[in-house]
N, CA and C atoms as a LAMMPS dump frame, in Angstrom:
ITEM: TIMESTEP
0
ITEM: NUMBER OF ATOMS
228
ITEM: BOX BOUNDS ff ff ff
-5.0000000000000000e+02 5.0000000000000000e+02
-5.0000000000000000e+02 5.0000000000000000e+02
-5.0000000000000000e+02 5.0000000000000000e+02
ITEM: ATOMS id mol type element x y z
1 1 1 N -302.371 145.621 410.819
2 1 2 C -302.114 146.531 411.914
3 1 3 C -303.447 147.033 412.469
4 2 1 N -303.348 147.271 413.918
5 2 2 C -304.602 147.521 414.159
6 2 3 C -304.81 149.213 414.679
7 3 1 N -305.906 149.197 413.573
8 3 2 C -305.613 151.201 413.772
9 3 3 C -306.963 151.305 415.038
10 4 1 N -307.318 150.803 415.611
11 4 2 C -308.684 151.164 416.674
12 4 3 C -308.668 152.515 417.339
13 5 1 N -307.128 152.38 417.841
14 5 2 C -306.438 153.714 418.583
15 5 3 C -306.691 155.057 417.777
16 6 1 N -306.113 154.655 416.494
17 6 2 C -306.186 156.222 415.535
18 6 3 C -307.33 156.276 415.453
19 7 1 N -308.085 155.454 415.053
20 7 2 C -309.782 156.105 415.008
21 7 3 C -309.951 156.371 415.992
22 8 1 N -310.456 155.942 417.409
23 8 2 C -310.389 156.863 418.229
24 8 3 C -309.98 157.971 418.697
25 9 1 N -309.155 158.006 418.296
26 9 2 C -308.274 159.847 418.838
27 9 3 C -309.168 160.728 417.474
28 10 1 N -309.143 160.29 416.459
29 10 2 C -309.376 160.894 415.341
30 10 3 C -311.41 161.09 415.524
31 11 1 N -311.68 160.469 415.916
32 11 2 C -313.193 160.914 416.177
33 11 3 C -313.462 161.718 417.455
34 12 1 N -312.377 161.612 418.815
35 12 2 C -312.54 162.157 419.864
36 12 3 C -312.189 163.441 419.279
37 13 1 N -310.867 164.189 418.428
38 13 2 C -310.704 165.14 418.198
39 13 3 C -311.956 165.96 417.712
40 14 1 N -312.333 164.836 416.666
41 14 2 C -313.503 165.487 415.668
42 14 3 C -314.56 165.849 416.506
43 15 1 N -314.87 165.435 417.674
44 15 2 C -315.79 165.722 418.38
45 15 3 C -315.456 166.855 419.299
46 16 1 N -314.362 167.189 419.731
47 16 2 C -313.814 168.088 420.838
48 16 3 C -314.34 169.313 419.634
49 17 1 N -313.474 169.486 418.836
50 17 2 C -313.47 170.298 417.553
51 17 3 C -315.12 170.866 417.499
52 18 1 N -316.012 170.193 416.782
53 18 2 C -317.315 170.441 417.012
54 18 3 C -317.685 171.31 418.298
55 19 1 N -317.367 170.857 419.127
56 19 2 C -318.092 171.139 420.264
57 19 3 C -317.632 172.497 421.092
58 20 1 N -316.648 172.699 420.298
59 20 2 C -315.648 173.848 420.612
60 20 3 C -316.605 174.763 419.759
61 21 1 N -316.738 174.562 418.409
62 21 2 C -317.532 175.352 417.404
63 21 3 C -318.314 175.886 418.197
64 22 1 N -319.238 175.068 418.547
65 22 2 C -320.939 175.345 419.236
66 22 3 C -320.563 175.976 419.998
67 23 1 N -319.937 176.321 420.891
68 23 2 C -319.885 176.886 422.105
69 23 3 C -320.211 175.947 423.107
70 24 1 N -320.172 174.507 422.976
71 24 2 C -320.539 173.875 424.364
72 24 3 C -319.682 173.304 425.069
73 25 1 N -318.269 173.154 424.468
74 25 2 C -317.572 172.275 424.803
75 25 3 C -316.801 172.367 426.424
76 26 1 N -316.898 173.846 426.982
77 26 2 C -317.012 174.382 428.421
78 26 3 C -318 173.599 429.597
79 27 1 N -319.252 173.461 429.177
80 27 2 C -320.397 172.845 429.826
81 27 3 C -320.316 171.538 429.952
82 28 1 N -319.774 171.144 428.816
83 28 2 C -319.81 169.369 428.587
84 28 3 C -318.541 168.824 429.55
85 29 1 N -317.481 169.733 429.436
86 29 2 C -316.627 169.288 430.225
87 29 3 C -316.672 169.779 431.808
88 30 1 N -317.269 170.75 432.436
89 30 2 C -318.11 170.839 433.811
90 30 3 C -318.854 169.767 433.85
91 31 1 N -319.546 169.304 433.148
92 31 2 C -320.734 167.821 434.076
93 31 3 C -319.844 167.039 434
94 32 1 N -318.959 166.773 433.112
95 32 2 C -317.987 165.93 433.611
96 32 3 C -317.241 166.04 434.75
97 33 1 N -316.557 166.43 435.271
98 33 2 C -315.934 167.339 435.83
99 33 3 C -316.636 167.131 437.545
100 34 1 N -318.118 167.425 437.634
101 34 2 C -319.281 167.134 438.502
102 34 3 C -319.505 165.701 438.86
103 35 1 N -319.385 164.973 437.709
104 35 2 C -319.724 163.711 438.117
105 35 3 C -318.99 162.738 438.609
106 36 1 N -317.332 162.864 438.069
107 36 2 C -315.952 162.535 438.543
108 36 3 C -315.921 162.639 439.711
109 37 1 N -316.237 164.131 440.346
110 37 2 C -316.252 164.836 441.313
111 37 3 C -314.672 165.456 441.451
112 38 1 N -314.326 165.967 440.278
113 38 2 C -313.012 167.212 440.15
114 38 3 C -313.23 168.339 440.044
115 39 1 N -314.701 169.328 440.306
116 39 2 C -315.081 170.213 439.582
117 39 3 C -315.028 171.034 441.019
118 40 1 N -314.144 172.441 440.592
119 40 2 C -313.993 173.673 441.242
120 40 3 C -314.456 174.838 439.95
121 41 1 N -315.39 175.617 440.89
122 41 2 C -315.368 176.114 440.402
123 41 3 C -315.355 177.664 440.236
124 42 1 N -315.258 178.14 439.078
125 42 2 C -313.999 179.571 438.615
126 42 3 C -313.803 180.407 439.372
127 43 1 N -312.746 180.911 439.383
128 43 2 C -312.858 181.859 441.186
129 43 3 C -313.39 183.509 439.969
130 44 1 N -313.392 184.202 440.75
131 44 2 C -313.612 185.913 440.905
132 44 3 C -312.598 186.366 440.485
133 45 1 N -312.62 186.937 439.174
134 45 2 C -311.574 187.853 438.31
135 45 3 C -311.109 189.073 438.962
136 46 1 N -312.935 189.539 439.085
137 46 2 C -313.142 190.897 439.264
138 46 3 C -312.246 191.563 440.444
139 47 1 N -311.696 191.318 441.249
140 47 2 C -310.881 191.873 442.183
141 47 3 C -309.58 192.513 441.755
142 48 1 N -309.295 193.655 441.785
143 48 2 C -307.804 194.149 441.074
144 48 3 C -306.85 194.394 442.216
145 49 1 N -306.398 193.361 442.467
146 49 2 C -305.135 193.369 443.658
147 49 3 C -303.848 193.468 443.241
148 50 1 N -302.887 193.95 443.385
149 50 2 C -301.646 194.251 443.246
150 50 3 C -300.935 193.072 442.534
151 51 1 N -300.089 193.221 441.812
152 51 2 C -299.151 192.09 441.346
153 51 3 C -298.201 191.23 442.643
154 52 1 N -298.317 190.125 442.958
155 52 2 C -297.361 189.788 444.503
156 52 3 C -295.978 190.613 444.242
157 53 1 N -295.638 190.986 443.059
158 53 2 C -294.043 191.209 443.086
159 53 3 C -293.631 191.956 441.564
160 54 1 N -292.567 192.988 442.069
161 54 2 C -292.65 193.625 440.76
162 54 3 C -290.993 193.288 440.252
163 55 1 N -291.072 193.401 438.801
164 55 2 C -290.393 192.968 437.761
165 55 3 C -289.798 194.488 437.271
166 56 1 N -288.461 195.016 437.723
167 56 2 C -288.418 196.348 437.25
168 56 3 C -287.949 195.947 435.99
169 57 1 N -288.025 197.249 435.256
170 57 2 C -287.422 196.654 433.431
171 57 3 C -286.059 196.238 433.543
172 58 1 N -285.972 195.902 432.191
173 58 2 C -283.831 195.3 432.426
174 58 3 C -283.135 197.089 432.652
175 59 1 N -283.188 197.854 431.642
176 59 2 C -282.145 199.064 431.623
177 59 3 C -283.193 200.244 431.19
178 60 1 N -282.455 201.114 431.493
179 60 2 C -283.199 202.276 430.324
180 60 3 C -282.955 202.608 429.082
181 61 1 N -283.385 203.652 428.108
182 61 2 C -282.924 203.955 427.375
183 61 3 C -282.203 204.412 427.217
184 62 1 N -282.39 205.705 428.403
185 62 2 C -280.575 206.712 428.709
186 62 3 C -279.323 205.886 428.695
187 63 1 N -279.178 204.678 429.58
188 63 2 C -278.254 204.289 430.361
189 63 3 C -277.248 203.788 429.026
190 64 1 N -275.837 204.122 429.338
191 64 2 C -274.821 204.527 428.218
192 64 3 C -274.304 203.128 428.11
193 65 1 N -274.665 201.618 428.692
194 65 2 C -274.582 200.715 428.082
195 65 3 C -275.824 199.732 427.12
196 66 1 N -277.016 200.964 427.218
197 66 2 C -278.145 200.297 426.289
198 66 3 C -277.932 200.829 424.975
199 67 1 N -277.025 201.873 424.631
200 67 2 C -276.576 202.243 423.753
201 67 3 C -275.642 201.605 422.354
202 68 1 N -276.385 201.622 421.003
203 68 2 C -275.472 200.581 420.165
204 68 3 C -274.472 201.942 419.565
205 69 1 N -273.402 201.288 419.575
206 69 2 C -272.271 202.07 418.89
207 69 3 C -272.214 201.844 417.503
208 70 1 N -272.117 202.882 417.391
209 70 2 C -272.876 202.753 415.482
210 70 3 C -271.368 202.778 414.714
211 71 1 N -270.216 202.693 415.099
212 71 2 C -268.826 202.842 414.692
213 71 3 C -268.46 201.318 413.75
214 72 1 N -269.545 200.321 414.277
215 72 2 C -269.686 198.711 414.092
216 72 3 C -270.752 199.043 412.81
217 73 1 N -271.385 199.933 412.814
218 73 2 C -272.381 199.624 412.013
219 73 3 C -272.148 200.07 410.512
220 74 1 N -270.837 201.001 410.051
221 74 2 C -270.686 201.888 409.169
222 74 3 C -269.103 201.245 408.489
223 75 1 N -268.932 200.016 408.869
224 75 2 C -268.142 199.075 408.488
225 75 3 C -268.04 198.771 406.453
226 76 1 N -267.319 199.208 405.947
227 76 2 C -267.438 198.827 404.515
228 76 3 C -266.808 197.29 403.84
């Protein structure tokens, strides 16, 4: 059987892995990235603009169907 494939994946990992360690593995994949010519790059965090759209919660706590009836719970 021919394992060529598993060694390869298995040394590419080993190498991603490493390179992750070092801290380079960000850089290495930008020149790549540059030379392909796929490379955008990172936009501006720093801006605190509104969420497009808000998510109100499901219920409250008050509301008399968020309530567990404890009549279920005291069952012998």
């Amino acid at each position: 059987m021919n394992l060529t494939w598993f060694y390869f994946h298995v040394v590419l990992a080993t190498i991603i892995l490493v390179k992750d360690y070092n801290g380079t593995l960000e850089d290495a994949l930008n020149d790549f990235e540059k030379k392909i010519g796929l490379y955008t790059p990172p936009a501006d965090t720093t801006i605190n603009a509104p969420p497009p759209f808000y998510i109100p919660p499901i219920q409250d706590i008050d509301d008399e169907e968020s309530r567990i009836d404890s009549n279920f719970a005291n069952t012998k």
